[in-house]
N, C-alpha and C positions, 0 to 999 in steps of 0.2 A: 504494500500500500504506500505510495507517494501522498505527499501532501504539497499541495502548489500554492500559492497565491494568485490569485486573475485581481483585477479590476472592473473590468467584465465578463458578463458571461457570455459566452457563447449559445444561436437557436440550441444547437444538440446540448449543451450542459443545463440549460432550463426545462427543456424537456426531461430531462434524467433526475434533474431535483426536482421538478413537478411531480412524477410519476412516485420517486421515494417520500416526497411530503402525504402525499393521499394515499400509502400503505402506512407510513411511521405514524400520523400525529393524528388524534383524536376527528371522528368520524366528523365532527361539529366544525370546524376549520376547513375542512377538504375544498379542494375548488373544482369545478364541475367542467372550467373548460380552462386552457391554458392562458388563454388570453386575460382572465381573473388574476393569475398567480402574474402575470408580467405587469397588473396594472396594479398588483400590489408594492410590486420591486419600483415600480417607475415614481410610486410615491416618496418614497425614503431618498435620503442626500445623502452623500458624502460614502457611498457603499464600499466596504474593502468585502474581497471571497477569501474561504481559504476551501480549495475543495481535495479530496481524498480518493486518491484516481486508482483503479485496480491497473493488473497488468496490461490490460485490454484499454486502458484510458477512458474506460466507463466511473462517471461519476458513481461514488459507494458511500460519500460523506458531504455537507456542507455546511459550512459557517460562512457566517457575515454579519460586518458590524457597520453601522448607519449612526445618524444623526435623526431625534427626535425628540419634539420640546426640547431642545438645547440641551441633552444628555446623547453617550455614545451609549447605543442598546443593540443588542445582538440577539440572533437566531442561530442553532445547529442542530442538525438532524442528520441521522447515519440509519443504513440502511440495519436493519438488526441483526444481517449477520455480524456484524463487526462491534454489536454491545458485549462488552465485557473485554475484551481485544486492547483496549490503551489508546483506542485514535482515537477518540471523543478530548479527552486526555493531552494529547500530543496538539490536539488543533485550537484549543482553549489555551496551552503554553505557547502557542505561536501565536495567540493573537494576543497576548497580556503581552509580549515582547513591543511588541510597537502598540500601545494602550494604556494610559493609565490609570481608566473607570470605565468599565464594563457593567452593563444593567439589562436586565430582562425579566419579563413574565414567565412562571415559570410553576403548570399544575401540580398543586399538594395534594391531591388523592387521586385515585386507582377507580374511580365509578366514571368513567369515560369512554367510550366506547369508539373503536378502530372500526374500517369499512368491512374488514373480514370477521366480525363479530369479537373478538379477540380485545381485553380492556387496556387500556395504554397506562402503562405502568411508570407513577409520577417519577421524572430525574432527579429530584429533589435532592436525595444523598449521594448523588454523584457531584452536583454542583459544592455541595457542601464539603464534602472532600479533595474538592479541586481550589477550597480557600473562597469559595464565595459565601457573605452573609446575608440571612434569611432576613428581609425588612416585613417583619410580621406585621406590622400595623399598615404598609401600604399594599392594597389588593385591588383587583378589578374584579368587577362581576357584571357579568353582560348574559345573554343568552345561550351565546357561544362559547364562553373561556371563565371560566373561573382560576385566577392564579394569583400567586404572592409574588411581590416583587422581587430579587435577589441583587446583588453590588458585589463586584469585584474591585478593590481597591488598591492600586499599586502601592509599596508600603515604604520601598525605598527610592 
């Protein structure tokens, strides 16, 4: 597994994280045509990638960190053969290298439901053991996403 950084993404690498967003992330997120997931990318500024290429240069991972409400907040998702593996891991230590506050939404329970019926099981203590703290008092709740916020703070 390589791990690259882009700027942009390339058609065929958003189709590949399209297709791993709508098996990975809760059934209530999914987007129903691709053009949804590009008009969510086209909203965010300041986008870095970092993506996780098999030997085949098939996307298998992605990160990305943006600018919103004037904080840097980020997304990653990995296809799940590679939970438990360290590149979740490896791509959150690449992007704290050039970062020095990282923030996301991030679901604290396991009653969510994936498209193959299958419940998405919160990251919660990954994050936590990658040095991110759990900002319990700031949450969202919408329709869609219930989640607590998390911060990664650069220390030195």
């Amino acid at each position: 597994m390589r791990l690259v950084r882009v700027k942009a993404l390339s058609e065929e690498q958003k189709a590949q994280i399209y297709e791993i967003w709508n098996v990975e992330y809760p059934s209530k997120i999914v987007y129903k045509h691709i053009s949804e997931f590009e008009a969510y990318l086209e909203k965010l500024t300041d986008q870095h990638h970092i993506l996780a290429l098999d030997e085949n240069e098939n996307v298998k991972g992605w990160f990305f960190d943006f600018i919103r409400d004037e904080e840097r907040w980020f997304a990653i998702i990995l296809d799940s053969s590679l939970h438990g593996k360290g590149v979740g891991s490896k791509m959150l230590d690449l992007a704290k290298s050039s970062n020095t506050v990282l923030n996301a939404w991030v679901t604290d329970h396991n009653t969510d439901l994936k498209l193959n019926g299958e419940y998405y099981q919160s990251p919660l203590q990954f994050y936590i053991k990658n040095g991110f703290e759990v900002l319990t008092d700031v949450r969202i709740e919408t329709d869609i996403l219930s989640a607590v916020k998390i911060r990664w703070n650069k220390t030195t």
